[in-house]
Structure formats: structure tokens, C-alpha cells
C-alpha positions in Angstrom: 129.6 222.2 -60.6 127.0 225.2 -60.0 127.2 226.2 -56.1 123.7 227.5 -54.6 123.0 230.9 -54.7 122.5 232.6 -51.1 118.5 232.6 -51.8 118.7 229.0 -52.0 120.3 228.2 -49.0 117.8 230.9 -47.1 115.0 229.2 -48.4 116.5 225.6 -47.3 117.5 226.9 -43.5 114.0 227.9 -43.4 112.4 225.0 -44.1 114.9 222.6 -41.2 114.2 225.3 -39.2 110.3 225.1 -40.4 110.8 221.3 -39.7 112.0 221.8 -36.2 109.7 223.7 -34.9 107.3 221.9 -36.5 107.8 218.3 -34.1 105.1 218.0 -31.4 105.9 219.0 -28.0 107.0 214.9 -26.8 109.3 214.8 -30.1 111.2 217.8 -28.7 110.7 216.6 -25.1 112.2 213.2 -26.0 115.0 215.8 -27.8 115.6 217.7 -24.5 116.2 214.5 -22.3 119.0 213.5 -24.3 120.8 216.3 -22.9 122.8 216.5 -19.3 120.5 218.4 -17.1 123.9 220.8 -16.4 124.4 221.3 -20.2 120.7 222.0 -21.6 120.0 224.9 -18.6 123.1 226.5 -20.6 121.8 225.7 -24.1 118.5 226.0 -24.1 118.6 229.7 -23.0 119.5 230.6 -26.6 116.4 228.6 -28.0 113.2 230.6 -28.9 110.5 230.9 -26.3 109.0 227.3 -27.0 111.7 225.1 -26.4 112.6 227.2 -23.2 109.4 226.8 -21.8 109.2 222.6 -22.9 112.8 222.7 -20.7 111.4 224.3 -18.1 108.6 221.8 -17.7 111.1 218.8 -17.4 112.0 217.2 -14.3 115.5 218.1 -13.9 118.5 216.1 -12.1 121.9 218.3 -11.5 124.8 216.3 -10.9 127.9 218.8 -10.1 130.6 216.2 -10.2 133.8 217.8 -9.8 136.3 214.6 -10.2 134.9 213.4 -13.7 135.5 214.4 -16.7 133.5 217.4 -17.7 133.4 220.9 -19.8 130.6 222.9 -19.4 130.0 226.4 -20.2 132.8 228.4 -18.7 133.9 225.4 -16.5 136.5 222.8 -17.5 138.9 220.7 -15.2 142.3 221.3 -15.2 143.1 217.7 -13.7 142.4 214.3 -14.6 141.5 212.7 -11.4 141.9 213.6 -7.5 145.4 212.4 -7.3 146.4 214.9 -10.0 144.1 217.4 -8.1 146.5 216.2 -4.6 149.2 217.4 -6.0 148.0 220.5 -7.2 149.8 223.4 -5.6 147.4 225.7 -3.3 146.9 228.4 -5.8 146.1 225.9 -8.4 143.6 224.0 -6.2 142.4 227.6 -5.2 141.3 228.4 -9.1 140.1 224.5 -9.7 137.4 225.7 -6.6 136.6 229.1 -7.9 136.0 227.7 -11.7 133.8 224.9 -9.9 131.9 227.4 -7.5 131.1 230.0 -10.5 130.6 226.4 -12.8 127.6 225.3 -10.1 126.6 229.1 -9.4 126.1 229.7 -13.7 124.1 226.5 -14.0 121.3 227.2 -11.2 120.9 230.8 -11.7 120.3 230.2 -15.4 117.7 227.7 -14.8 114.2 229.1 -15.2 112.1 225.7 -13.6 109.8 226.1 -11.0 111.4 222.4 -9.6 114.4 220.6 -9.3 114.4 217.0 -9.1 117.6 215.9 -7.8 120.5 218.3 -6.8 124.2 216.4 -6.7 127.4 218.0 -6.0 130.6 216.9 -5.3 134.3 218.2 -4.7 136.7 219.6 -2.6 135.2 223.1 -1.0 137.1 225.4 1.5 135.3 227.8 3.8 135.4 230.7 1.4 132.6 228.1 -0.8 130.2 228.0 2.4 128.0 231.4 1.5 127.6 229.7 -2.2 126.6 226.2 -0.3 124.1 228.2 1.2 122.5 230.0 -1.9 122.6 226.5 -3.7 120.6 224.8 -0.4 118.0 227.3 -0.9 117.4 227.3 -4.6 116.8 223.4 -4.1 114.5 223.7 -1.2 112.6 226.5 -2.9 112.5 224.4 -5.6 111.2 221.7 -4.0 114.4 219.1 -4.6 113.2 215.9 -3.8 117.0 214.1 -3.5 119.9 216.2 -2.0 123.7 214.7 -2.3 126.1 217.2 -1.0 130.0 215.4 -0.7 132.9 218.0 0.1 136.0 215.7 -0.1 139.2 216.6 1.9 142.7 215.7 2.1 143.7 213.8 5.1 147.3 215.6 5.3 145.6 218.9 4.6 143.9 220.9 8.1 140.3 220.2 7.4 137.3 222.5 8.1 133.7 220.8 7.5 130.8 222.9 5.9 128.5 223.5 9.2 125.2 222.0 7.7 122.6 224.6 9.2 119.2 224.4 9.8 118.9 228.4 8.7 119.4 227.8 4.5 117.7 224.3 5.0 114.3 224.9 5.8 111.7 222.4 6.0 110.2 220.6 3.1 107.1 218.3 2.6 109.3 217.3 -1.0 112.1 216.1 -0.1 112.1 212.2 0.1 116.2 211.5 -0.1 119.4 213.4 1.9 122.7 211.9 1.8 125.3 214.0 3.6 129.3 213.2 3.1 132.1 215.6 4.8 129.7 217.4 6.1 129.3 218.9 9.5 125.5 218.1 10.5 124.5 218.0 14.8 122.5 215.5 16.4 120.1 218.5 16.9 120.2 219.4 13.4 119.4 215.5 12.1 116.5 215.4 14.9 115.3 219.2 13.3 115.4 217.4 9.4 113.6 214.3 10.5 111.0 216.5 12.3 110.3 218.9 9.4 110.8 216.7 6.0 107.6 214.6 6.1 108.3 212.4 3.2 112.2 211.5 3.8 112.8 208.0 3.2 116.3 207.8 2.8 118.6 209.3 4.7 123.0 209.0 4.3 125.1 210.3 7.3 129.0 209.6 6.5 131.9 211.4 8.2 130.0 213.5 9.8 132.5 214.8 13.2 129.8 216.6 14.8 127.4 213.5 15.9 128.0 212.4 19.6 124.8 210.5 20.6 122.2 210.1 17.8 118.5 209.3 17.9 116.5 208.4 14.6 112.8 208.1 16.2 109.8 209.2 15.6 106.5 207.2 15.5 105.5 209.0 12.2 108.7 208.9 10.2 108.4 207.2 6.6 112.3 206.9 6.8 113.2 203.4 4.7 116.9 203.1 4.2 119.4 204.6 6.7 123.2 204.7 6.3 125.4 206.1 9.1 129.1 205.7 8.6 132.7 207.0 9.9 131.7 209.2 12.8 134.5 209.2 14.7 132.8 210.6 18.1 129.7 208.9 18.1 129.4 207.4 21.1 125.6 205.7 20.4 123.0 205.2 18.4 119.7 204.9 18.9 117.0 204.2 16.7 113.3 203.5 16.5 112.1 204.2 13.1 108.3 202.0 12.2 108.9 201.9 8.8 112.6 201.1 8.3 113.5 198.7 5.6 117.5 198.8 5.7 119.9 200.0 7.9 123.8 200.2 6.6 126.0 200.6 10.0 129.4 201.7 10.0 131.1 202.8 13.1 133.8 201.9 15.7 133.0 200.9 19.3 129.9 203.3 19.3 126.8 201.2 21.1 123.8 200.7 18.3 120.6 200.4 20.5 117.3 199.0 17.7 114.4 200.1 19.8 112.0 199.8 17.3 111.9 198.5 13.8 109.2 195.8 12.7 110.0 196.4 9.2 113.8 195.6 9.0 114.7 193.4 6.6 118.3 194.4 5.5 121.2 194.4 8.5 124.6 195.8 6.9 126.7 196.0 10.5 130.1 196.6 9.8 131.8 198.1 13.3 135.6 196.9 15.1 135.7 193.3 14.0 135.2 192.0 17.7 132.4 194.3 18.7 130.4 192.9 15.9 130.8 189.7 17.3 129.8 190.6 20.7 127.0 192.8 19.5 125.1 189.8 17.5 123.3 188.8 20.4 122.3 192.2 21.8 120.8 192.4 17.8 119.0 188.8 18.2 115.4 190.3 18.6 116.0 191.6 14.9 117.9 188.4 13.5 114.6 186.4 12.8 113.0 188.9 10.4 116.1 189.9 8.8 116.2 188.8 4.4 119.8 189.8 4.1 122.4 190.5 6.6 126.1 191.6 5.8 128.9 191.6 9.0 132.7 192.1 9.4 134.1 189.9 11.6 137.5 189.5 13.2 136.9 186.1 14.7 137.8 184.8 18.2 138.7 181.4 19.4 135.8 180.4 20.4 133.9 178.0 17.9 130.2 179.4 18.0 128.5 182.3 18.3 125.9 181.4 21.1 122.4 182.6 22.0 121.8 182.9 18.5 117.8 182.5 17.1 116.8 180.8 14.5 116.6 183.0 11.4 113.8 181.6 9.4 113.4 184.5 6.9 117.3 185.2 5.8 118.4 184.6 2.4 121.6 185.9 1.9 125.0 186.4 4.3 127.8 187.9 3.7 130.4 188.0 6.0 133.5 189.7 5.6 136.3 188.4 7.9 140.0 189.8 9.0 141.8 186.4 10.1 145.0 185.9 12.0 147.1 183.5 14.0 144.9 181.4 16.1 140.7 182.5 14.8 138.3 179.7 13.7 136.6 180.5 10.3 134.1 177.6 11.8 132.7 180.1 13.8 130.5 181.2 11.0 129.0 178.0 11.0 126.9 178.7 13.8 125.5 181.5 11.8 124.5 178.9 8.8 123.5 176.7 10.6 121.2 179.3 12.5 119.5 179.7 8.7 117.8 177.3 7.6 116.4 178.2 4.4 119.7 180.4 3.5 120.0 180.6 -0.7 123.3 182.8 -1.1 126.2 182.8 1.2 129.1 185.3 0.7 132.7 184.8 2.1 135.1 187.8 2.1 138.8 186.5 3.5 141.5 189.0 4.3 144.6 187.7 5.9 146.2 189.4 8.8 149.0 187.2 9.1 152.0 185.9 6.8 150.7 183.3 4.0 152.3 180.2 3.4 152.4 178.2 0.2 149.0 177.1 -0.8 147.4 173.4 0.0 147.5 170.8 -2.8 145.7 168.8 -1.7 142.0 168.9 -0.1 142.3 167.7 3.8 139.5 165.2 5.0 136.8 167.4 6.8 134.6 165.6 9.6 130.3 165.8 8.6 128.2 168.6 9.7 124.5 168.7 9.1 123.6 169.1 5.9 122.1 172.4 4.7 119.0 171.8 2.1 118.7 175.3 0.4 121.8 177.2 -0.1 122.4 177.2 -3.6 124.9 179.6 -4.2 128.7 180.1 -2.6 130.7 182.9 -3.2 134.6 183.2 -1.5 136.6 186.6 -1.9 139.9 186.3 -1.0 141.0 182.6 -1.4 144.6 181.8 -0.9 144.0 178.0 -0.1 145.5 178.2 3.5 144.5 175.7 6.2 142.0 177.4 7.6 139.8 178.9 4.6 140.3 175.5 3.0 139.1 173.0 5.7 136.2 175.4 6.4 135.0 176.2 2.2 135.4 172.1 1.9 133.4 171.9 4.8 130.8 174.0 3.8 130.7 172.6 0.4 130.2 169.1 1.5 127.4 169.8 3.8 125.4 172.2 0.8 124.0 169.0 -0.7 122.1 171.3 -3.2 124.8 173.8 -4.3 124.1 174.7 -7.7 126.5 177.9 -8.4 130.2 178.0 -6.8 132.3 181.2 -7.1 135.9 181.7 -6.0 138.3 184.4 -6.1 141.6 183.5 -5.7 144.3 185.1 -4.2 143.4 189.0 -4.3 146.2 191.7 -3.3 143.4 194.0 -2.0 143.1 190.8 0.4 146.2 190.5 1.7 147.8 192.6 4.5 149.9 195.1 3.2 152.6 195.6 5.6 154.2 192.1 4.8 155.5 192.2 1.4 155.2 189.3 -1.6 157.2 188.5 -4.6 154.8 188.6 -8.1 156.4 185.1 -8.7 154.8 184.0 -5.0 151.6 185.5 -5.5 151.2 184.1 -9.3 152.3 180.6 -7.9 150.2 180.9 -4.6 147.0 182.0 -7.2 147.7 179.2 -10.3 147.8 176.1 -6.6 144.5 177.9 -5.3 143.2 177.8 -9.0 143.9 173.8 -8.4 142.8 173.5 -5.4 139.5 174.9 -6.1 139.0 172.4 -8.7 139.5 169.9 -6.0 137.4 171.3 -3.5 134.2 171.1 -6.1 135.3 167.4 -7.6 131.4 166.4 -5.4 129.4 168.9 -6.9 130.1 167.9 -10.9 126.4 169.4 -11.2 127.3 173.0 -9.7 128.3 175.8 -12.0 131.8 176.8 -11.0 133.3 180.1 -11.9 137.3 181.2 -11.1 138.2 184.9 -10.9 
């Protein structure tokens, strides 16, 4: 067989390369988005002068994600996943950092674009990273990032220092429309300063922040849509008054949530110390009407209803996700339905704070409750056929005269306490008689789709 001569294969390379440059500018655009924003700054600066500047004109998304698999450039992990990265000694989680740092420092030097779209990173920095935090903050602000994610993960056991957000490297910016903060140190001063000076923030993600202490989110101009505040420890309140708020996720202990003003609210995820929530419904009653979905915890008392309760004419979907022990109604929550009459989608999340005993076989009779025309579709977490959770899912399922989709998830470790311990053969017993049971439960509603996880 006769091999090419060298002038052969010159000409060919010539002509793919001929062929190459010879695509339009969206063929080689449409090339260029195939590749991971982190990977292409790196790539691309060894293309010719075209392809660098087609890159350059992209809208471009970095995600510095330090706990998933990833090699790029000079950076690659030397750990599978953050328990590996635990039990790391501190030299070795020292040089994970610095190959991180000089991973996230390569990448946005290197890029030539005059914007940045979205700037994500994620990992577990010490205080010798917050200089390079500071450099990466200001190359997205001058470039005009319009979504800012910064996470710095810690170890619970280890002393922890949070990165002092600072108003300094963050200057103001009429771009940015989405901040979500994680591990970071941010002031109540500092979240009044962003609010103030980024015009077009709509979404905004506080979590584990230990610097809050009393919070306001007001302003009669903001455009803020979807706020999260989770996990500060030494909040002591909240208040907000935000026109054009659509949802608001709420996370916190016994800290005092004061909704001033927010016409627009249409999502209520309020998940605080099970009993506050309770008592808190009420104080949140001038909201309940408007509200489309709302999502609770609950650690339920004695009492039977939840009073003072208005009717919610616009909600669609509950979920309510309930811690039950010795003694607490799950008819409690019935109030709540009953408060919504023209609920489609109701969502039942059990955890049990007490020892379980051998599942029901048989349904018990339940007494008649007013029957609920529009919710169509059930959905219990958590079921372990006990008493309680059964008398209450039969009850509810006798009353939904229209039920036309029935899921039921039976008999979930993750819902059971974990200081009392189980036997697998208990659990896979307790889970085959709940299996049964929920057959039972749906024997009136032959029509309704039923589905067992």
C-alpha cells in the first residue's frame, strides 16, 4: 500500500483548515457554545484572531465548582467528593485551595470579553483566598455580571472564618439582576447598600450569613422578585416591604418575620421552629388570601385547628412538612384545607419523632368531613401507616371526591428519627404492610392514578 507523500498531507491540512475557517460566523458560534465557558477562555486563546474575537462576543457563564468532577488547564481535583476532601490532612486541603485559587485566577485573567454573564464559584476558601475573592468581585462587576453565586463551604468541626462580603470590591451596578450569597459574611448595612445601588436585582439568596442581626428588605422602587433568607443564626427580625415581590423562601429559627408590604406575593415557603410557624400563621393572614402556593413545617400541637385563619381563594398547592410525636393531631391541617377552597395539589411530608409500631392492616372507619371539590392531586412523604397518618390520609381521601392522582411514599429512613434504631427486617416488613395498606386506603377512588415509591 503506497503511504502519502508529506506534500500530500500539506495540501489536505490546508484544505480542513481552508474548510474551517471557511464556516460563517453562527456555524463557529454554534461550535464555541458547545464548550464550558471555563474550558473555551483556555482554548480559544491559541485560535487565530477570528475565533478569539467570535469568543469574545459570546455571553459567557463561569461556574467554578470545586466539588465536581473537573480538569481544566492546570487545575485538577485530587478528591472525589467533600467527604474525601474532610479527610484530607491540612497541608493537603491547603494545596486542593491553592490549585483551586490559581484554577479560578487563570480562567478570568485569560478572558478577553468585555462582559460576563454569570460568575459561579464554589468551595472551601480560608482567609489567605479573601484578596483573590476580591480581584474576582471586581472583574465581574467591571464586567457587568448580571448573576453572582459565591458559596465558601466549611467544616463544622473545623474553627470557621467567613469571607467579610464588602461593599469596597462590590461597587454598584445597574447589571446585575441576581446575588445569591452562601457562607458568606454580608451586614444588614451591607444588604441595605446592595439593594440601594443594584437597580435591576430581582433575586436575591442570603444563607448562613452570621453577621445579620435585624434585616430590612424595603424600598418603594426595588424590582426585587424572589428572596431567600436561610440559617442566620442571630437574626433576631425581619422585616420586609418589597412592591414587587413574587416569592419569598424563609428559613430561620424564632427570629420575628414582619410582611409590611408585598401586594405581589404569590409564593410563601416559611419553614422556622416547628411551633413558631404555627403561631406565626395568623400574624401572616393578611398575605394568606393572595398566596398560589404555600410550603410550611409544622410540629403540630394538640389543639385541632388552626384558628383565625382567612379564606384562601387563590392557593393551589400546600405542602406541609410535619415533625409528629406522642400526643399531636395531623387533623390540624385540615383547617388549613378546608381554608382552600379551590386547592388542586396537596403535599404531605411525615417525619416521626417517636418510636414506630407495626403498621395498620387494616383501614379504621373515619367520621365525614365536608367534601373538597377541586383537589385533584395527593402526595404523602413519609408513610409508615401509623394511627395517626392513616386516619388522617383516609380522611382526606374520602372527603377529595374528585382525586384523580394519589402518590405515596412509604416508609422512608430519611423520615424516621435517627436516634431510635430499626432492624432492615422491621423496616422492610413495616414498608411491604404500608404498601398494603395504601392499596386499601384508595379501594374508593378505582378512577385515581395511584403511584407507590
Amino acid at each position: 500500500m503506497e503511504l502519502p507523500n508529506s506534500k500530500m498531507l500539506k495540501h489536505d491540512e490546508k484544505d480542513i483548515r481552508d474548510r474551517i475557517s471557511g464556516l460563517s460566523d453562527d456555524v463557529l458560534v454554534k461550535i464555541l457554545s458547545f464548550l464550558p465557558s471555563e474550558e473555551a477562555v483556555l482554548k480559544t486563546s491559541f485560535l487565530s484572531h477570528r475565533w478569539k474575537q467570535l469568543w469574545e462576543s459570546l455571553p459567557v457563564s463561569f461556574n467554578f465548582d470545586g466539588l465536581i468532577p473537573v480538569r481544566y488547564g492546570a487545575y485538577a481535583k485530587s478528591f472525589e467528593n467533600s467527604n474525601d476532601y474532610r479527610c484530607m490532612k491540612g497541608g493537603d486541603r491547603k494545596r486542593e485551595i491553592c490549585k483551586f485559587v490559581g484554577w479560578v485566577n487563570h480562567v478570568l485573567i485569560a478572558h478577553q470579553g468585555s462582559t460576563i454573564d454569570e460568575l459561579r464559584v464554589r468551595f472551601y476558601l480560608d482567609q489567605d483566598s479573601w484578596g483573590y475573592v476580591d480581584k474576582w468581585i471586581e472583574i465581574a462587576m467591571k464586567k457587568k455580571v448580571k448573576k453572582l453565586e459565591l458559596d465558601f463551604l466549611y467544616f463544622p468541626r473545623f474553627p470557621r472564618a467567613y469571607y467579610p462580603f464588602s461593599q469596597q470590591c462590590f461597587c454598584g451596578s445597574e447589571f446585575l439582576t441576581s446575588l445569591c450569597l452562601k457562607h458568606v459574611g454580608v451586614s444588614d448595612d451591607v444588604i441595605g447598600w446592595i439593594l440601594s445601588n443594584c437597580p435591576m436585582l430581582e433575586c436575591l439568596h442570603i444563607e448562613r450569613s452570621p453577621l445579620l442581626r435585624d434585616l430590612k428588605v424595603s424600598g418603594s422602587s426595588l424590582r426585587l422578585k424572589h428572596l431567600h433568607l436561610s440559617k442566620g443564626h442571630y437574626v433576631q427580625t425581619v422585616e420586609i416591604s418589597a412592591p414587587n415581590l413574587v416569592s419569598l423562601e424563609y428559613e430561620e429559627e424564632d427570629q420575628i418575620l414582619h410582611i409590611r408590604h408585598a401586594p405581589k406575593l404569590t409564593e410563601l415557603c416559611y419553614f422556622s421552629r416547628f411551633y413558631s410557624t404555627y403561631y406565626n400563621l395568623p400574624q401572616l393572614s393578611k398575605y394568606l388570601p393572595q398566596l398560589v402556593t404555600l410550603r410550611l413545617s409544622l410540629e403540630l400541637p394538640l389543639q385541632e385547628r388552626i384558628e383565625e385563619l382567612p379564606t384562601c381563594t387563590n392557593l393551589r398547592h400546600l405542602s406541609c412538612k410535619v415533625a409528629i410525636g406522642f400526643g399531636m393531631r395531623l387533623f390540624t391541617l385540615g383547617s388549613l384545607i378546608e381554608a382552600s377552597p379551590f386547592l388542586h395539589k396537596f403535599t404531605l411530608e411525615i417525619t416521626n419523632k417517636y418510636k414506630i409500631k407495626k403498621c395498620l392492616r387494616k383501614v379504621p372507619k373515619v367520621v365525614d368531613r365536608p367534601p373538597h371539590m377541586y383537589l385533584k392531586e395527593l402526595e404523602v412523604i413519609g408513610f409508615l401507616g401509623q394511627p395517626m397518618e392513616t386516619e388522617f390520609v383516609a380522611c382526606l381521601i374520602k372527603s377529595a371526591i374528585n382525586l384523580e392522582k394519589i402518590v405515596i411514599h412509604t416508609c422512608l429512613l430519611d423520615y424516621l428519627d435517627r436516634k431510635i434504631s430499626y432492624s432492615k427486617e422491621f423496616i422492610e416488613t413495616t414498608r411491604q404492610m404500608a404498601h398494603k395498606l395504601a392499596h386499601q386506603l384508595t379501594e374508593n377512588h378505582p378512577e385515581a392514578e395511584l403511584i407507590l415509591l
